[in-house]
Structures are given as structure tokens and as C-alpha cells.
C-alpha positions as CSV (number, residue, x, y, z in Angstrom):
1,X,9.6,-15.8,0.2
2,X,11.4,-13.0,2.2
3,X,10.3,-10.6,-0.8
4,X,6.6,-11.4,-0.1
5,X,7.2,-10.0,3.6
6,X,9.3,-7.1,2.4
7,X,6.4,-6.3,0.3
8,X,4.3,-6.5,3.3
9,X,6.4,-4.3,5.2
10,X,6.1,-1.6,2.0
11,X,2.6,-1.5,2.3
12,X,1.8,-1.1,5.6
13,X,4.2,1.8,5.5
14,X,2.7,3.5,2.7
15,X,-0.6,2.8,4.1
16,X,0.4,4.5,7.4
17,X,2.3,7.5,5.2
18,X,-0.3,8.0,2.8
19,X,-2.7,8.6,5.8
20,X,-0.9,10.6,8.0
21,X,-0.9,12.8,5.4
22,X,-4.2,14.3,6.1
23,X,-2.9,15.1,10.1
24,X,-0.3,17.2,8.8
25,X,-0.9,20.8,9.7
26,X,2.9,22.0,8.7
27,X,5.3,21.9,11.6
28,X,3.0,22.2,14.3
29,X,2.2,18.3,14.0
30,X,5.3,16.3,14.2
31,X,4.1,13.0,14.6
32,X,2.1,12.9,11.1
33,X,5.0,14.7,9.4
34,X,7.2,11.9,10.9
35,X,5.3,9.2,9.6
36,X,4.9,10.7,6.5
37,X,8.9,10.3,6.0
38,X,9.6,7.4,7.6
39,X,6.7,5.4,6.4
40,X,8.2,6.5,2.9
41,X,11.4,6.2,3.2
42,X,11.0,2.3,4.8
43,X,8.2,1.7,2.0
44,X,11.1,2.7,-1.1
45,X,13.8,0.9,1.0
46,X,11.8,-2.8,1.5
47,X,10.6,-1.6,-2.7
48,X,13.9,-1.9,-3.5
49,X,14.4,-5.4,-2.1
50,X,11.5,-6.8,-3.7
51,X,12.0,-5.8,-6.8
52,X,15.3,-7.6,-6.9
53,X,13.1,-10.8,-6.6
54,X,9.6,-10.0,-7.9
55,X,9.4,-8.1,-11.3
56,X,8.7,-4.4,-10.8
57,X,5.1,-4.8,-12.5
58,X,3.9,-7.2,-10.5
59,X,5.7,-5.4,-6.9
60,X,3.9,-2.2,-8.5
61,X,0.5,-4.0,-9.1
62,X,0.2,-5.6,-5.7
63,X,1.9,-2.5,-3.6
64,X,-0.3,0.1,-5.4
65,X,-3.9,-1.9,-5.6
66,X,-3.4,-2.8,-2.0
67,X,-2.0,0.4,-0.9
68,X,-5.2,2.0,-2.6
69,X,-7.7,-0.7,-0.8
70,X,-6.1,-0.2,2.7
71,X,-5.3,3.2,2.6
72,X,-9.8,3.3,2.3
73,X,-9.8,1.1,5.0
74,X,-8.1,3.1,7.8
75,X,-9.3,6.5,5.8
76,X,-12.5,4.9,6.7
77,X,-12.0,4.6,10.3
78,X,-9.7,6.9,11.6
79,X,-11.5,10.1,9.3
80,X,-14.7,8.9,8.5
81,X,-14.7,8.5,4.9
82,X,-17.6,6.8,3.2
83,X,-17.4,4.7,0.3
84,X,-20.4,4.2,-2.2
85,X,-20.9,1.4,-3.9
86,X,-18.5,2.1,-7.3
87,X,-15.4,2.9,-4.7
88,X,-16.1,-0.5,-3.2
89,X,-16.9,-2.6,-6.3
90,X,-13.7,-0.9,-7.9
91,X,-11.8,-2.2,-5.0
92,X,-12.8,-5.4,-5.0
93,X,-12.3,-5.8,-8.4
94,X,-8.6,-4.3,-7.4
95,X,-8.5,-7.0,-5.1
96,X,-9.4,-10.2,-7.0
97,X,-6.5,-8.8,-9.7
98,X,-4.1,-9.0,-7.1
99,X,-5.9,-12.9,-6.1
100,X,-5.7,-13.4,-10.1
101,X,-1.6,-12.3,-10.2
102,X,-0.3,-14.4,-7.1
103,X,-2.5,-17.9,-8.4
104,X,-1.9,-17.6,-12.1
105,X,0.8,-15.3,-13.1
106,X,3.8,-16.9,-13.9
107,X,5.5,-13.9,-14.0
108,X,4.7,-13.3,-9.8
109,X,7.8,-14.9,-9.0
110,X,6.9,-18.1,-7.1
């Protein structure tokens, strides 16, 4: 079970790389280009756990769909970014894969 928190702890880095992103502004904004790194760096290092536990597809599936649903989420929020109806009917659709992987896969690594 400790991989399924490692995971976790991937994602919410990514999520809070992949969104500091935008803030960056070259070296006159540290705190996004910090969190860029870091967030990276402690999303590959917790990959790298998991992956000694969970098969790499299914660490991939779950990191990336969520990654791409949350990283909406707060792009949402903290920019403003609207989502029609496709992005959020393609997301859910992300989303129940995941659901379908952790309850039926036997290949998730229950």
C-alpha cells in the first residue's frame, strides 16, 4: 500500500510543477522556477518507488490521466481556464479508466 501513497505524492507534485510553469518569467520569478524542479524532481523520485511495486503501465496510466485532470483543476482556479464540455467529458472519461484499472485490473497490483 505504501506505493499507492508514493503515487500520491508524484502527482500532487507534478500537478504543482506542471502549473507553476505558466508563473515562470525566467529568473526573475524564483518561486515558480523552484517548484518547477522540485516538484519534478520529488514526482520522478516517488515514480521510481512505485514502479518497483505497481507495473509501469498502470503507475503511467493513473499518474498521467490524473496529472492531466488536476492539473485543469487548479489551471482552472488559480488562471482561469475554462473548460467546454469535450475537455470535461474527456476527463471524465479519463477518470472512470483510472476507476476501471484500480477495481478490475489484475495487473494494478493489489
Amino acid at each position: 500500500m505504501p506505493a499507492y501513497y508514493y503515487l500520491a505524492i508524484a502527482i500532487c507534485c507534478e500537478v504543482i510543477a506542471t502549473t507553476s510553469m505558466k508563473a515562470i518569467k525566467g529568473i526573475s520569478t524564483p518561486l515558480p522556477l523552484f517548484l518547477v524542479i522540485a516538484g519534478y524532481a520529488i514526482a520522478f523520485w516517488m515514480l521510481i518507488l512505485v514502479v518497483r511495486v505497481i507495473p509501469v503501465g498502470v503507475t503511467y496510466a493513473i499518474w498521467s490521466g490524473m496529472g492531466i485532470v488536476l492539473v485543469s483543476i487548479a489551471a482552472l482556479f488559480i488562471y482561469g481556464q475554462k473548460l467546454d464540455a469535450a475537455a470535461i467529458g474527456g476527463m471524465a472519461l479519463i477518470v472512470l479508466g483510472v476507476v476501471v484499472i484500480q477495481l478490475f485490473s489484475k495487473t494494478a497490483g493489489h
